[in-house]
C-alpha positions in Angstrom: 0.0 0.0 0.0 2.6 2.4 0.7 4.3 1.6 -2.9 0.9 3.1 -3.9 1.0 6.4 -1.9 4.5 6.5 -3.3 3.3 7.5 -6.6 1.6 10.6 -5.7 4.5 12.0 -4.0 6.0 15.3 -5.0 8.5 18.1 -3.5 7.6 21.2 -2.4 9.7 24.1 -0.8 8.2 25.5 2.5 8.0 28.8 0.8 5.1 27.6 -1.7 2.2 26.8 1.2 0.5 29.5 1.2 0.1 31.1 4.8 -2.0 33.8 3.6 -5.0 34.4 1.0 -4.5 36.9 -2.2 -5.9 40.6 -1.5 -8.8 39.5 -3.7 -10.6 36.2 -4.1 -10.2 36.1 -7.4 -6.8 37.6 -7.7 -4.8 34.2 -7.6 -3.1 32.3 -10.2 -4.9 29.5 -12.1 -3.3 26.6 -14.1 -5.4 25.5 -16.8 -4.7 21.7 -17.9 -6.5 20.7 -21.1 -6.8 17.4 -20.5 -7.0 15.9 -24.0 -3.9 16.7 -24.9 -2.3 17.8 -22.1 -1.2 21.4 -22.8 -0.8 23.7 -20.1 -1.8 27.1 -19.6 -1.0 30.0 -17.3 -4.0 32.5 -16.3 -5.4 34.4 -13.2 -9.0 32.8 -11.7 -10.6 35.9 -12.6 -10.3 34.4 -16.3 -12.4 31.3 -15.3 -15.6 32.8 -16.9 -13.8 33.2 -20.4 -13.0 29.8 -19.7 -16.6 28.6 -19.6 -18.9 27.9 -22.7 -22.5 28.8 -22.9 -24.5 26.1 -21.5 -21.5 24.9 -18.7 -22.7 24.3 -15.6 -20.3 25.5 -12.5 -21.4 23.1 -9.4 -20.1 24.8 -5.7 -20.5 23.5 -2.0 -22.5 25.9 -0.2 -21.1 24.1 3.3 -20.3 26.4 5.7 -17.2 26.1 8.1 -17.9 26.0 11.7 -15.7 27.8 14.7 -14.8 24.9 15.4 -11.5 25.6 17.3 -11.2 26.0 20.8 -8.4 27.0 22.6 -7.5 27.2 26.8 -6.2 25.0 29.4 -6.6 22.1 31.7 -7.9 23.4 35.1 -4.5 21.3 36.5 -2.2 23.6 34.6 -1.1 23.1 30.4 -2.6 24.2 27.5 -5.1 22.4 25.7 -6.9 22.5 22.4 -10.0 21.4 20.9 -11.3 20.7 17.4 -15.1 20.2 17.8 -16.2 17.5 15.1 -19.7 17.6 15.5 -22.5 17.2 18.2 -23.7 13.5 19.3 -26.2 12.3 22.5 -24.6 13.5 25.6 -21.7 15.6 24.4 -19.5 16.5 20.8 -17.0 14.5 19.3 -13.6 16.3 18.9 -10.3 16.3 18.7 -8.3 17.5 21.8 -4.5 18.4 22.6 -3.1 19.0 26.0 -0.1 18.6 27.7 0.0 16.0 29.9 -2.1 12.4 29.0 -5.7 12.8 27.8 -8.2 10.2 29.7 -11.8 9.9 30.6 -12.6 12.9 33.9 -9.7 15.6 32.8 -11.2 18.7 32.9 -10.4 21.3 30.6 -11.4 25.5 30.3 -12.1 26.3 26.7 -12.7 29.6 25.0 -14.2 30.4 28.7 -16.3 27.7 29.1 -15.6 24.5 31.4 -15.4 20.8 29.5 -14.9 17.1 30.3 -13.5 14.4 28.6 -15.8 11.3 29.4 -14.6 9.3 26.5 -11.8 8.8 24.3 -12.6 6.5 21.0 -10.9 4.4 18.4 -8.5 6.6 16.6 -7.9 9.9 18.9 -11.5 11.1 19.2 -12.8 12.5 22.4 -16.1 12.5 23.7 -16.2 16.5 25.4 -19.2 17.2 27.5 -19.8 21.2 28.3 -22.5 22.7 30.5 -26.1 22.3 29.8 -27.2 25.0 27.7 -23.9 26.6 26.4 -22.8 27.1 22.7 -18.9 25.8 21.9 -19.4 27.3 18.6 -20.3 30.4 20.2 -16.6 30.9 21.6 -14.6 28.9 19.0 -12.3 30.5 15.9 -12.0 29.4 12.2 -10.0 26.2 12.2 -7.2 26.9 9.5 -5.1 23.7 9.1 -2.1 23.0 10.1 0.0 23.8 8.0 -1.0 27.7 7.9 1.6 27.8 10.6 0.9 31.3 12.0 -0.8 30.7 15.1 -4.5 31.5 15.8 -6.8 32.3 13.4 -7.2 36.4 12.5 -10.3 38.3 12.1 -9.6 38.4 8.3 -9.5 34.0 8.5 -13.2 34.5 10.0 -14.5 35.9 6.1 -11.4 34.6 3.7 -11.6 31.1 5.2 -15.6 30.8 4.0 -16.9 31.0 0.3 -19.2 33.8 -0.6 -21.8 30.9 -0.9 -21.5 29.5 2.1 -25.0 28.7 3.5 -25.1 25.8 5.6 -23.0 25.0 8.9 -21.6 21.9 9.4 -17.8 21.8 8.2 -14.5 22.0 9.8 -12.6 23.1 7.2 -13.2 25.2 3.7 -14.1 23.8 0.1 -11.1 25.7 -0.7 -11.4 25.9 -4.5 -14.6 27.8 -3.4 -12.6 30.2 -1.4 -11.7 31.9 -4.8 -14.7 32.8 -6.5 -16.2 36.3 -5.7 -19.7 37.8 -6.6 -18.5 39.6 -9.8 -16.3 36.6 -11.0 -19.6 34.7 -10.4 -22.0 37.3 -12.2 -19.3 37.3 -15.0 -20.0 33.4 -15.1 -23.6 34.0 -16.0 -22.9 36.5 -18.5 -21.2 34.4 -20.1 -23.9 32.0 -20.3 -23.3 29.5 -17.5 -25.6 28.6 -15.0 -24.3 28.2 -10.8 -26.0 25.7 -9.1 -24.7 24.0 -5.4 -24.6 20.9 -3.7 -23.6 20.5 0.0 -20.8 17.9 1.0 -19.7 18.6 4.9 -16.0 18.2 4.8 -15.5 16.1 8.1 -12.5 14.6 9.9 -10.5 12.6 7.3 -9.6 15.7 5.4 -6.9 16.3 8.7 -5.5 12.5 8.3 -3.3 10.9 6.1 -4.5 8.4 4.1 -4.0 4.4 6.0 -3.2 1.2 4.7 -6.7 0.2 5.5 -8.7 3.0 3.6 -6.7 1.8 0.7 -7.6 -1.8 1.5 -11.1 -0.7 1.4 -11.3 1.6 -1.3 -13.3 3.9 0.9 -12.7 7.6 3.0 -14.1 9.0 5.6 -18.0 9.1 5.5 -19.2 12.7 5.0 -22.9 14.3 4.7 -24.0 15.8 2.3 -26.9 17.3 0.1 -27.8 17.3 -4.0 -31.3 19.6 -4.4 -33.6 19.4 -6.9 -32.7 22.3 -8.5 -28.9 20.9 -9.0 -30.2 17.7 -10.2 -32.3 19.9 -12.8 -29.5 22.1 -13.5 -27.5 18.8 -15.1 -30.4 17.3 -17.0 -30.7 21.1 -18.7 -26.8 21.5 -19.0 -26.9 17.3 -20.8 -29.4 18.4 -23.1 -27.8 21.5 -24.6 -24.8 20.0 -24.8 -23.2 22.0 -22.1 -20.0 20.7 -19.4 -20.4 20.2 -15.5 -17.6 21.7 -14.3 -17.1 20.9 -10.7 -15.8 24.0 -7.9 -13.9 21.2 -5.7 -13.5 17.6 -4.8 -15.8 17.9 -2.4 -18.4 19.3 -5.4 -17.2 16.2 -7.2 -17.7 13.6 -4.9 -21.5 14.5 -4.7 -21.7 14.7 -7.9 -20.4 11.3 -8.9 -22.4 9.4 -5.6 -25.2 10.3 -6.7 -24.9 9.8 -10.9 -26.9 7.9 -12.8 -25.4 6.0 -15.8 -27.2 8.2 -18.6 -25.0 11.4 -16.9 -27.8 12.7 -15.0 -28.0 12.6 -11.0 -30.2 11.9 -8.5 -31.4 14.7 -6.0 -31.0 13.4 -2.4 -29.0 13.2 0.6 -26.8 11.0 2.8 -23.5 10.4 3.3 -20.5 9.1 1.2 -17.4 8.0 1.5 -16.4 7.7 -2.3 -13.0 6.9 -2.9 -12.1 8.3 -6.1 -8.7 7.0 -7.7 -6.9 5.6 -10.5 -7.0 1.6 -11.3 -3.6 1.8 -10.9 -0.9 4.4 -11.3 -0.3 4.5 -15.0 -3.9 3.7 -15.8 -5.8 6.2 -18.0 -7.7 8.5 -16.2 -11.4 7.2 -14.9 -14.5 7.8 -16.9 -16.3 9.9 -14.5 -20.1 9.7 -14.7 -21.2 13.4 -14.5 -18.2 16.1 -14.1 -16.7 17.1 -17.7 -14.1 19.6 -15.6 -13.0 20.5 -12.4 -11.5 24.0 -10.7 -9.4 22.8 -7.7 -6.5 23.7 -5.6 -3.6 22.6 -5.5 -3.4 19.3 -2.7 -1.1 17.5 -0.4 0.6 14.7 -1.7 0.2 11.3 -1.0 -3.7 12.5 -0.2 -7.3 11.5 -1.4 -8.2 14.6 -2.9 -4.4 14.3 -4.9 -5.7 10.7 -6.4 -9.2 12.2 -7.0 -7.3 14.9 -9.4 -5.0 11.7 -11.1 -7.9 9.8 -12.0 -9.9 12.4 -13.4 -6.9 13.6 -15.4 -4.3 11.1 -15.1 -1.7 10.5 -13.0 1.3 11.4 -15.4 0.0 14.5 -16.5 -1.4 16.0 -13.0 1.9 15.7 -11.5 3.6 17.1 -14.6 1.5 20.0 -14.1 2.3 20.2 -10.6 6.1 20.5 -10.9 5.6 23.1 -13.3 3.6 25.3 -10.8 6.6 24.4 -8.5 8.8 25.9 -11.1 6.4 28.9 -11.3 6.4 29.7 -8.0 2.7 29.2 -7.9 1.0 29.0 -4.0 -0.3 25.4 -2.7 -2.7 24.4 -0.7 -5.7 26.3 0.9 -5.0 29.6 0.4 -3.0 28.8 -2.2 -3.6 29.4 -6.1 -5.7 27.0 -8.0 -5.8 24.8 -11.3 -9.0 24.4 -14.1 -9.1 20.9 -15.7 -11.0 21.2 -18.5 
């Protein structure tokens, strides 16, 4: 399994994670890949509407990151640190860092507000329990990962770490191909003649760990909720009968979109959760047939990572990471505030 991950490796220097977002959303640099023939092209994201045809269809997740990170101290002394992952009966499920060991009855003071640990699971989650009545949320701060190595979160994080569509709670980290597009590039989008319609995928825990042996085994991620309206499903049907592309804002757009395909191209509206593991057969295979995205805007991802294997097999492994050491010869910006690629 490793001998697998070892095909999606890549070098980086430091310099190129991004630590900060452009001044405007759509001020960073995009990396178009045509992937018929494999040409590449350098642009600026506000070009992605000139980049559309009438008809195209652009697909975003209107998730909306939580404030989810809590920071404070055991009530014995040491700091301590919380990543809420989501509610459940009797408490929330999170991740938690403090110095000292972490068991069942530590006490901990976060953003303010007193917590226990009453359980620790299967893989680091804690079970926190805070008082009756109290909002964590309330006190918490935009959880920027880790490798935006600049200490807590900033005011700016609480708007630039959030698409302009963002409309339903329930992630702990950004769609962060989302994170580029503002209201004009958007308008321009429709001027142009495409239509914007949204899905809803809550990006969860797994987007934090490294892939393991035994997700590979499986051929399955972490599960994650999401949410395909109506209105989306329609959107496709129209965009399939004029001839137009789905062009996917994200993996996490993507992995909706092909859960819930049909074989004819269309999807099904609906809602659950997935844990679709999209990757190539193997590492020189040709890239996958995927059953409803025709192109996908994404950033630039970690290697040896899910969403880096999702990118190989919908454009091949060979030529992704081609294209990725020339955006390392560039100088372009990686990761989540980073600058972004269009595979059309």
């Amino acid at each position: 399994m490793a001998d697998e991950l070892d095909a999606y490796d890549f070098a980086l220097p430091p310099e190129q994670i991004a630590q900060e977002p452009t001044p405007e959303r759509d001020g960073a640099r995009l990396l178009v890949l045509d992937r018929a023939d494999g040409t590449l092209a350098h642009r600026q994201v506000r070009d992605l509407p000139s980049q559309l045809g009438p008809g195209d269809l652009l697909v975003v997740n209107a998730t909306r990151v939580l404030p989810a990170r809590l920071r404070g101290r055991k009530t014995t002394g040491g700091a301590a640190e919380a990543l809420l992952l989501g509610p459940e009966a009797g408490g929330f499920r999170a991740l938690v860092r403090a110095s000292g060991r972490l068991r069942p009855g530590v006490k901990l003071v976060l953003g303010g507000l007193d917590a226990e640990v009453t359980e620790i699971a299967a893989g680091g989650e804690a079970r926190l329990v805070f008082p009756e009545g109290s909002d964590p949320y309330a006190v918490g701060e935009t959880p920027l990962p880790p490798y935006i190595r600049r200490g807590a979160a900033n005011p700016a994080d609480a708007e630039r770490y959030q698409t302009v569509f963002a409309r339903v709670p329930g992630s702990v980290a950004a769609p962060t191909a989302g994170l580029h597009l503002s209201p004009r590039l958007l308008d321009a989008a429709r001027a142009a003649g495409a239509e914007v319609a949204e899905v809803i995928l809550h990006v969860g825990l797994g987007t934090f760990q490294p892939l393991r042996a035994d997700d590979l085994a499986r051929g399955r991620l972490h599960e994650e909720r999401y949410e395909l309206p109506a209105a989306t499903a329609a959107g496709v049907a129209r965009t399939r009968a004029r001839g137009g592309r789905v062009v996917a804002v994200g993996t996490t757009a993507t992995r909706v979109l092909e859960a819930r395909a049909r074989d004819d191209r269309s999807v099904e509206p609906g809602a659950g959760s997935t844990g679709l593991f999209l990757r190539p057969g193997s590492p020189d295979a040709a890239p996958l047939p995927f059953r409803c995205v025709d192109g996908l805007l994404t950033n630039f991802h970690l290697p040896r990572s899910s969403l880096l294997m999702l990118v190989c097999a919908f454009a091949g492994r060979r030529r992704v990471l081609d294209a990725y050491a020339e955006a390392v010869r560039a100088g372009y910006r990686f990761y989540s505030y980073g600058d972004a690629m269009l595979l059309a």
